[in-house]
BAZAVEX-358226 format. One record per residue (C-alpha): residue number from 1; residue in three letters; x, y, z. Coordinates in Angstrom, 2 decimals, m for minus. Layout:
N
<marpa i="NUM" aa="ALA" u="X" v="Y" w="Z"/>
...
REM end
This chain:
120
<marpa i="1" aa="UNK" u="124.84" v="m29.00" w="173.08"/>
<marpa i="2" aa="UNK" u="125.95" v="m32.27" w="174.37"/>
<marpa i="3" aa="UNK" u="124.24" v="m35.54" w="173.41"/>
<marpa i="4" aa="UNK" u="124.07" v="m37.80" w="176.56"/>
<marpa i="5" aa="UNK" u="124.67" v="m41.74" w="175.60"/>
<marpa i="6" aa="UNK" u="121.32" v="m42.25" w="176.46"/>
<marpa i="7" aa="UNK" u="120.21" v="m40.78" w="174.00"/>
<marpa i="8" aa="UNK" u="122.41" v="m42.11" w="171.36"/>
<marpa i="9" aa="UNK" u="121.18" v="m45.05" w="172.43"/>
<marpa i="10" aa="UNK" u="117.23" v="m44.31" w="172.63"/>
<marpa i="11" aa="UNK" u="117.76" v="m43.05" w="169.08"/>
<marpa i="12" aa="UNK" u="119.35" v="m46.78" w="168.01"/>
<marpa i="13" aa="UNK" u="116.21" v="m48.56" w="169.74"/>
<marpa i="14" aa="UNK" u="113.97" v="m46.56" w="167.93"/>
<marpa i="15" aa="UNK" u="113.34" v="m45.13" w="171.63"/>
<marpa i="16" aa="UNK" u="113.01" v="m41.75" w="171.09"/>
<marpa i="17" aa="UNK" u="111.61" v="m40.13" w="168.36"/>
<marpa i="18" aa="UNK" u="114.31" v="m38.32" w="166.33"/>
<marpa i="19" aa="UNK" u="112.06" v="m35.17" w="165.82"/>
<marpa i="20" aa="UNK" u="111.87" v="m35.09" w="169.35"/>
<marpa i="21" aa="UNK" u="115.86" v="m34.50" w="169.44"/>
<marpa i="22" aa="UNK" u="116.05" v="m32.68" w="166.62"/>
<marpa i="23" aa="UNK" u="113.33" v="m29.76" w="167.97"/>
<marpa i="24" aa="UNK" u="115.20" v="m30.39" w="171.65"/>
<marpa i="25" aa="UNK" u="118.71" v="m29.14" w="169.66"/>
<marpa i="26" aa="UNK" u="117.08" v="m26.51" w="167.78"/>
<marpa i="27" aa="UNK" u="120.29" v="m24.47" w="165.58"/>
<marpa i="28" aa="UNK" u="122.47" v="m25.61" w="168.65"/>
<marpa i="29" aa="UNK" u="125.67" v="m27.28" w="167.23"/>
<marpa i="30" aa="UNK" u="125.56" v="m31.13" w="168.46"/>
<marpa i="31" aa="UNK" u="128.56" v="m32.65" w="169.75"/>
<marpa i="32" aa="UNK" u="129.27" v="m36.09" w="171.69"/>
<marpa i="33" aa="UNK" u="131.50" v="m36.80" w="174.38"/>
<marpa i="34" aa="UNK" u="133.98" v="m38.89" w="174.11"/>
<marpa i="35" aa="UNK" u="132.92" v="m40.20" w="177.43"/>
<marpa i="36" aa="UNK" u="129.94" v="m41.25" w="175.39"/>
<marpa i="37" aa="UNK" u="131.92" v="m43.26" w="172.74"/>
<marpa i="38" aa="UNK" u="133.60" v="m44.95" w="175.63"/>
<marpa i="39" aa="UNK" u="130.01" v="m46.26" w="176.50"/>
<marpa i="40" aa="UNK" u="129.23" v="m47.17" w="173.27"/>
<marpa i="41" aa="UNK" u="132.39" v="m49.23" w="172.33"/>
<marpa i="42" aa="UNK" u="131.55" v="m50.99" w="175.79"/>
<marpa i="43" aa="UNK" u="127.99" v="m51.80" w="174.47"/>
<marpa i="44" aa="UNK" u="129.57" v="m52.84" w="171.08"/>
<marpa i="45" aa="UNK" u="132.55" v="m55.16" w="172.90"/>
<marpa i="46" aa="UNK" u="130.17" v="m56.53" w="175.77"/>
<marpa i="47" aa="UNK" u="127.22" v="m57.91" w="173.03"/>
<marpa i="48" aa="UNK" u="127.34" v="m61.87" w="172.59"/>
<marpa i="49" aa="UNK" u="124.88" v="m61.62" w="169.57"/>
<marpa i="50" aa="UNK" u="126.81" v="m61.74" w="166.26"/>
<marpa i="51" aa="UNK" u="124.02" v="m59.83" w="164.66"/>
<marpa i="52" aa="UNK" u="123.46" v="m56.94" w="167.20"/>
<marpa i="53" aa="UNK" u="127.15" v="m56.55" w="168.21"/>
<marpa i="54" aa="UNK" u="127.49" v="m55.32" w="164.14"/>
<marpa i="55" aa="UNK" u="124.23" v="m53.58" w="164.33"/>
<marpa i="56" aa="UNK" u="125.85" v="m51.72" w="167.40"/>
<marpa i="57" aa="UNK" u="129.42" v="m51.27" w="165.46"/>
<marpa i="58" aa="UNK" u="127.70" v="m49.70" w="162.66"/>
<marpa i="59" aa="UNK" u="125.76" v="m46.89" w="165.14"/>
<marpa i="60" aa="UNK" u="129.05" v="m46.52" w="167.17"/>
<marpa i="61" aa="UNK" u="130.48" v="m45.44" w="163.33"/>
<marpa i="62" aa="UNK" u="127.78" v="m42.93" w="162.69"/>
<marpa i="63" aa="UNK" u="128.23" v="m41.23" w="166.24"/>
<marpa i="64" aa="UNK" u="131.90" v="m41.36" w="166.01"/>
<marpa i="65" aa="UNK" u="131.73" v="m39.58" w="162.56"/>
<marpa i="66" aa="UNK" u="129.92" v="m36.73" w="164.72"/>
<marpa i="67" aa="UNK" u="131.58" v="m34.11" w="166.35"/>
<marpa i="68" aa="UNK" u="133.32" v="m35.09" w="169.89"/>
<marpa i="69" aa="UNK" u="134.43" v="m33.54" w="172.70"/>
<marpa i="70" aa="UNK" u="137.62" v="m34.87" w="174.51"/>
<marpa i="71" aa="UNK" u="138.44" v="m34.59" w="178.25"/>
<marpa i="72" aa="UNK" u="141.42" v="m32.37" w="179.22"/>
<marpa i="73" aa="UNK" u="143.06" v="m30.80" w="182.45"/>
<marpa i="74" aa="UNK" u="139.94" v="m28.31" w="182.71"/>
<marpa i="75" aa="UNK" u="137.42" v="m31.04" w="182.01"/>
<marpa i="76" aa="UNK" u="139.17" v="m33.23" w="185.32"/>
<marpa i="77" aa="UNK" u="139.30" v="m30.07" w="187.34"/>
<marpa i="78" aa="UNK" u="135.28" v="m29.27" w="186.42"/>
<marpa i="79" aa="UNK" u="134.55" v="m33.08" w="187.35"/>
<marpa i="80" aa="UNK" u="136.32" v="m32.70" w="190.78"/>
<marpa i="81" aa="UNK" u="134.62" v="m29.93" w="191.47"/>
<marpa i="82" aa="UNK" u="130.60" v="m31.88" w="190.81"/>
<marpa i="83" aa="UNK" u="131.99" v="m35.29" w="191.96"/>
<marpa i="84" aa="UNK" u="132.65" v="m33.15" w="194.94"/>
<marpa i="85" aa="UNK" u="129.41" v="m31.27" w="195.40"/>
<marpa i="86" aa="UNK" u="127.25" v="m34.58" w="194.30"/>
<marpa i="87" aa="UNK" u="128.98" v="m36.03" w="197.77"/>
<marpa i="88" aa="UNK" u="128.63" v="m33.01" w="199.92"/>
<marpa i="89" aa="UNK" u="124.71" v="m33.53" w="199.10"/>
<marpa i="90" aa="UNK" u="125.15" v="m37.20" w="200.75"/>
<marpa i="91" aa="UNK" u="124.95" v="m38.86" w="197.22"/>
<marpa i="92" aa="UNK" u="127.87" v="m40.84" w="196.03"/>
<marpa i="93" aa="UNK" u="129.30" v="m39.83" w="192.62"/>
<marpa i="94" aa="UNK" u="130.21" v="m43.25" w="191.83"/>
<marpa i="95" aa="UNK" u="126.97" v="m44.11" w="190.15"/>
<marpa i="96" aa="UNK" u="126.85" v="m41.56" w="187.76"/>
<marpa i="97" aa="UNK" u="130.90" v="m40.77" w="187.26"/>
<marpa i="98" aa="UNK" u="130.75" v="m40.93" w="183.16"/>
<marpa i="99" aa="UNK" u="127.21" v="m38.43" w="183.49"/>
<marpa i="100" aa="UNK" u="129.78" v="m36.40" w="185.75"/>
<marpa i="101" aa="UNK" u="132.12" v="m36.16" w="183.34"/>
<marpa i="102" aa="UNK" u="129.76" v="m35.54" w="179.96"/>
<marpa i="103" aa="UNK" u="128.82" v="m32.67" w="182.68"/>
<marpa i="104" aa="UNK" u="132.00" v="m31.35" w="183.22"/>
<marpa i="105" aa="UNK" u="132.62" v="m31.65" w="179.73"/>
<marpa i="106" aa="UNK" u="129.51" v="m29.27" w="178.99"/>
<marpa i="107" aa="UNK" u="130.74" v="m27.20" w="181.54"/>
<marpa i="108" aa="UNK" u="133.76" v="m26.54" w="180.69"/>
<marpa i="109" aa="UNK" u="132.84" v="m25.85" w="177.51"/>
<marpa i="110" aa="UNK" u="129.81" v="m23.79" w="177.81"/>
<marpa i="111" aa="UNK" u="127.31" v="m26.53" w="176.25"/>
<marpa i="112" aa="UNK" u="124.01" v="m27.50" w="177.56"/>
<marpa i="113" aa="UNK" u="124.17" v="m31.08" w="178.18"/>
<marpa i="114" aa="UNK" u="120.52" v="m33.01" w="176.88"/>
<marpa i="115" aa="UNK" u="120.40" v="m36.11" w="178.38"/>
<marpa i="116" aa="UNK" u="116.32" v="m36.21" w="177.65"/>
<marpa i="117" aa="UNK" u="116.06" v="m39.32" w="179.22"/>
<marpa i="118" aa="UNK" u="117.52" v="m39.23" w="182.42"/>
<marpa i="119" aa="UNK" u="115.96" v="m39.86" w="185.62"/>
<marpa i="120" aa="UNK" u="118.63" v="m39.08" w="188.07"/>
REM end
């Protein structure tokens, strides 16, 4: 199973309750996308706070210590193919191209992707 940022972040704002993900991953093996960290190093580099830009860098440490799951040739090839079928349904994929690739991530790798709080 692949963690969606969202909910690596929910889980940092006390947002979600961590029960709630653990029952949600059951004896799945958890992994993050390195798509993911990408997000969370921007949250970490974008903060003007002193205080929450190390409260952030510490989090970012504890998800980077998880397992991750990098992009390769198969992962682009995957994303082509839902970038492509996201437009053919008259949506653009450029509002959700990192989701698109955690998803062709999971795909490729035959993971469920939980992003529990999505919306879209």
């Amino acid at each position: 199973m692949i963690f969606d940022s969202c909910i690596w972040v929910g889980l940092a704002a006390n947002q979600i309750d961590p029960q709630a993900v653990i029952n949600a991953a059951g004896d799945a093996p958890v992994f993050t996308s390195t798509v993911s960290l990408g997000e969370l190093n921007f949250g970490v580099q974008s903060c003007t706070d002193p205080t929450e830009r190390a409260m952030r860098a510490a989090y970012l440490r504890q998800v980077e210590s998880r397992p991750a799951i990098g992009v390769s040739k198969h992962t682009a090839a995957a994303f082509g193919v839902l970038a492509a079928a996201v437009k053919q349904a008259g949506r653009s994929p450029r509002p959700h191209c990192n989701d698109l690739w955690i998803a062709a991530q999971a795909n490729e790798n035959g993971y469920v992707l939980s992003p529990l709080l999505s919306t879209s």
